[in-house]
N, C-alpha and C positions, 0 to 999 in steps of 0.2 A: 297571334295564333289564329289559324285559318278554321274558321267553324265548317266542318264536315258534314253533308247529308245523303243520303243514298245508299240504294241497296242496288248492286248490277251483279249478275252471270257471267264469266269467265272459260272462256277456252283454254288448258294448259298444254301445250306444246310436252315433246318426249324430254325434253330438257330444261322442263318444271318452269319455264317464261311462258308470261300470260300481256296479253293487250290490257294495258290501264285503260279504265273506260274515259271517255271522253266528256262525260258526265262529271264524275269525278274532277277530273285534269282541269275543266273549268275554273274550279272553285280552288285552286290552287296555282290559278296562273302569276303570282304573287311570290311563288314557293320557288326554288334553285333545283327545284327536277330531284333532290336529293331527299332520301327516305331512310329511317332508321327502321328494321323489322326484327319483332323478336317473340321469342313462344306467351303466349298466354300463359299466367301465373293462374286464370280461375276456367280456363275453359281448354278443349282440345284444338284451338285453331290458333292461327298468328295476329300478330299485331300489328298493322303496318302505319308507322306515324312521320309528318313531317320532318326533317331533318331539327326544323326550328321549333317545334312543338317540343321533340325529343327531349332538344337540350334544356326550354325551360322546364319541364318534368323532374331534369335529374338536377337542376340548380335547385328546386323547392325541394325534391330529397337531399340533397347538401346541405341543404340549412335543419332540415327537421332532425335529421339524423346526426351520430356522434361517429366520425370514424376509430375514434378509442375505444369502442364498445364494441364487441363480436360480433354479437346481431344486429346492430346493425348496420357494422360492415356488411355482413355476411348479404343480408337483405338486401343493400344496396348494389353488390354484385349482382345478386339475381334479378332485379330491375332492371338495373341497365347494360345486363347482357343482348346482346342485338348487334347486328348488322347494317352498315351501310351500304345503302343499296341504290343506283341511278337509271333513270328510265333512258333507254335508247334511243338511238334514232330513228327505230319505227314504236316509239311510246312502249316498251315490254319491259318488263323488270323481271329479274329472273332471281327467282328463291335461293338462297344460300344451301348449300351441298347440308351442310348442318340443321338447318330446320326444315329441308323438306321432307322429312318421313311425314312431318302434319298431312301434306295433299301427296304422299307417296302413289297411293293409286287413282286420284284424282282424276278426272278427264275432265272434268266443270269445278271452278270455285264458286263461291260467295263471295263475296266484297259488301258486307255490312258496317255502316257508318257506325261511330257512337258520337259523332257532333268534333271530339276530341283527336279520335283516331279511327281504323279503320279495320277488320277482322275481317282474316283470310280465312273461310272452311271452305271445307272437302265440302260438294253440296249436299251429300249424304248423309255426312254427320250433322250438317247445319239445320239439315230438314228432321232429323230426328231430334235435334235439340227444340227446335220450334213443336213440336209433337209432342214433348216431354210430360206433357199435363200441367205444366205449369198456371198456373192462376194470378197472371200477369194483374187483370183487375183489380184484385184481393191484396196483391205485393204494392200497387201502386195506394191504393186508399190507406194504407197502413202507412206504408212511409211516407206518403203524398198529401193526402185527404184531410192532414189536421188542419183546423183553424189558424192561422197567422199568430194569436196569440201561445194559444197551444203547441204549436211548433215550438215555440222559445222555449217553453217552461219544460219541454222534452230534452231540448238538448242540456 
C-alpha cells in the first residue's frame, strides 16, 4: 500500500475532470494508474483511493464482518460502493456522473492526503471545514498525548 502525503489545488474542467497533481502521481508511480473513488461515509467530500489500497480495505472488511448478518451486509455495501476510475493520457480523472454533485459547482478542488487515501473537496467546503473551530491540538493530546503505558490500559 502506497503511503500518500500532500495537499494540491485542482482546476475542474465543465466536465468534472481535473489534472492529477504531479506531486501526488510521483508517489504512486508503483500503482496501475487505476483508482477506486467513492462519497465520504464522515464528511462532504470524496475519497479517492488506489485501486490496490481499495481492495486490501475491503479484504480486512471481509474478514471483520459477517455476510449473514444484515448490518453488516448492509455496511459493507456502503464501504465499498465506489467507482473505478483511470487517469488519461493527459493524467485527468474524471468524476463519475454519480458522485459529482460533491464538487457540482466546483471550479477548484482540494486534494487532501490522509497517508491511506486521498479527499476530494469543493475548496469551499474544505476551507470552511478547516475554519470549523475545531481544536485539532485538544483532539490530538486526548487521543495522542497519553503515555505508552497508558495507552494500553486505555484500550
Amino acid at each position: 500500500m502506497a503511503l500518500i502525503l500532500g495537499k494540491e489545488y485542482c482546476k475542474v474542467d465543465s466536465n468534472g475532470r481535473f489534472k492529477f497533481p504531479i506531486a501526488l502521481k510521483r508517489q504512486l508511480e508503483t500503482e496501475d494508474g487505476r483508482f477506486v473513488i467513492r462519497q465520504s461515509v464522515y464528511a462532504e467530500c470524496l475519497e479517492l483511493w488506489t485501486y490496490a489500497s481499495f481492495r486490501e480495505e475491503v479484504e480486512k472488511l471481509q474478514a471483520m464482518l459477517n455476510p449473514y448478518r444484515r448490518e453488516d451486509r448492509d455496511l459493507l455495501r456502503k464501504l465499498t460502493e465506489g467507482n473505478v476510475i483511470e487517469l488519461d493520457s493527459n493524467d485527468r480523472l474524471l468524476v463519475p456522473v454519480e458522485q459529482k454533485h460533491v464538487i457540482a459547482k466546483a471550479k477548484e478542488i482540494v486534494l487532501q492526503s490522509t497517508g491511506k487515501f486521498i479527499e476530494l473537496w469543493d475548496r469551499e467546503a474544505y476551507e470552511k471545514m478547516n475554519q470549523s473551530g475545531s481544536d485539532f491540538a485538544s483532539m490530538a493530546e486526548a487521543l495522542l498525548g497519553a503515555k505508552p503505558a497508558e495507552h494500553e490500559q486505555q484500550q
